[in-house]
C-alpha positions in Angstrom: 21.2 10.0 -74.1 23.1 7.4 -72.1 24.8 9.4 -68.4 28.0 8.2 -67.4 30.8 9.1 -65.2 34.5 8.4 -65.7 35.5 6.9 -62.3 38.8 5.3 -63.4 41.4 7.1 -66.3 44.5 4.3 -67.5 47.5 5.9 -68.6 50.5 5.3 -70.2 53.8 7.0 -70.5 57.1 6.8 -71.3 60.8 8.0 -70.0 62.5 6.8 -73.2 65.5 5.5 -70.7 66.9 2.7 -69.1 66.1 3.3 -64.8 67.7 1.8 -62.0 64.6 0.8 -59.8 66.3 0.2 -56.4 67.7 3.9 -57.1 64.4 5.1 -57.8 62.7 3.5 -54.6 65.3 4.6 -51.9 64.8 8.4 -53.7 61.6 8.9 -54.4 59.3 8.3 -51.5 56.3 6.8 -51.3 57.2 4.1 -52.9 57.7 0.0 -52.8 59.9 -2.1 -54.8 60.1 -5.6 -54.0 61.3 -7.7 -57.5 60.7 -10.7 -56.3 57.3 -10.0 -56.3 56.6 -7.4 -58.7 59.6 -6.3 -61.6 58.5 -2.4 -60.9 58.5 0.3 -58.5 55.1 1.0 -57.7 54.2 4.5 -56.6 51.5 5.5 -54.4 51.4 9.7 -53.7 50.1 11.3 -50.9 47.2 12.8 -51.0 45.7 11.0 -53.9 44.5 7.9 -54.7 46.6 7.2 -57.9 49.2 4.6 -58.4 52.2 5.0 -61.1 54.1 1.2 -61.8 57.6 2.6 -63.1 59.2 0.1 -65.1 63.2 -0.6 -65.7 63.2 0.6 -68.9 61.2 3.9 -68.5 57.7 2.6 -69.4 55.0 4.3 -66.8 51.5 3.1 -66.3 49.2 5.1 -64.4 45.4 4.0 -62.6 42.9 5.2 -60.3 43.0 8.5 -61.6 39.3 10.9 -62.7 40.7 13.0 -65.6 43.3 13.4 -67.8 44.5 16.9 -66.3 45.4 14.8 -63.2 47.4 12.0 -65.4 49.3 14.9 -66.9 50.0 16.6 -63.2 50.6 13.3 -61.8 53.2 12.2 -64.6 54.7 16.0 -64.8 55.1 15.4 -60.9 56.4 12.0 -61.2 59.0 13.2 -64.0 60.2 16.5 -61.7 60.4 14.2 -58.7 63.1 11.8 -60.8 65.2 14.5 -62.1 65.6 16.4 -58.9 66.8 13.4 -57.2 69.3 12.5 -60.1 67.6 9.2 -61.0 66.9 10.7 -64.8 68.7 13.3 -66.6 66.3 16.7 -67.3 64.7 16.5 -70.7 63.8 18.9 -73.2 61.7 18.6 -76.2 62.4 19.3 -79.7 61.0 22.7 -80.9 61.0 21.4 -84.7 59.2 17.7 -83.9 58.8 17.8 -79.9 60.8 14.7 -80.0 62.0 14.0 -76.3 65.7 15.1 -76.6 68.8 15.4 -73.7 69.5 18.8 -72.3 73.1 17.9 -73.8 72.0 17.5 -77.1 73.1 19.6 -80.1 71.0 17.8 -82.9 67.6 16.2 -82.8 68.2 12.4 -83.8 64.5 12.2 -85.0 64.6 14.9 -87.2 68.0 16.1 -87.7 67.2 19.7 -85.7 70.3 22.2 -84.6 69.3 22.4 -80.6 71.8 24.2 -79.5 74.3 26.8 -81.7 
C-alpha cells in the first residue's frame, strides 16, 4: 500500500450572481483587489492559511486548504460574510431539487417548485 497525505485540497464554488468586486473588497476584510493586476478579489482569512479568488461573476476558487470539511466551512464563511454585509442577497435552496433559489422566490425556475404559498 502506497501512504500519502493530502497537503493541498482545490475547490471550486459558485454564487450563481453577478458581484461588484470593489464592493466586496471595501466590505469584507481581509482582502485585496487590485484589477489591474489581477480581475478578482482575493481573500486571505485570519487564522488560516487558505485563500478564496472571488470572481465578478460569482465563480469562487479555493487553495491551500487540508480537507474538504474546511472548504465547506471556509466557503459557508465566505458566503455568510457576503450576505451580512449586503454584497449578495441570502439564498435558500430548493427543497424539491436543492437548486440555489432567492429568498424572494415563489417558484423554483429549475424545476417549476411552489417555494412559498
Amino acid at each position: 500500500m502506497v501512504n500519502y497525505q493530502i497537503e493541498n485540497v482545490m475547490a471550486s464554488s459558485n454564487l450563481n450572481a453577478k458581484i461588484n468586486l470593489k464592493d466586496v473588497s471595501e466590505r469584507l476584510g481581509d482582502s485585496e483587489y487590485n484589477p489591474d493586476n489581477f480581475p478578482g478579489v482575493i481573500w486571505r482569512p485570519k487564522n488560516t492559511y487558505a485563500v478564496v479568488i472571488i470572481m465578478d461573476d460569482g465563480r469562487l476558487m479555493c487553495t491551500n486548504v487540508r480537507s474538504l470539511e474546511e472548504v465547506e466551512s471556509l466557503f459557508k464563511r465566505l458566503t455568510k460574510k457576503l450576505e451580512e454585509s449586503g454584497v449578495i442577497t441570502p439564498r435558500i435552496t430548493c427543497p424539491n431539487c436543492s437548486a440555489v433559489v432567492d429568498s424572494e422566490d415563489v417558484v423554483c425556475i429549475e424545476c417549476g417548485f411552489l417555494l412559498q404559498q
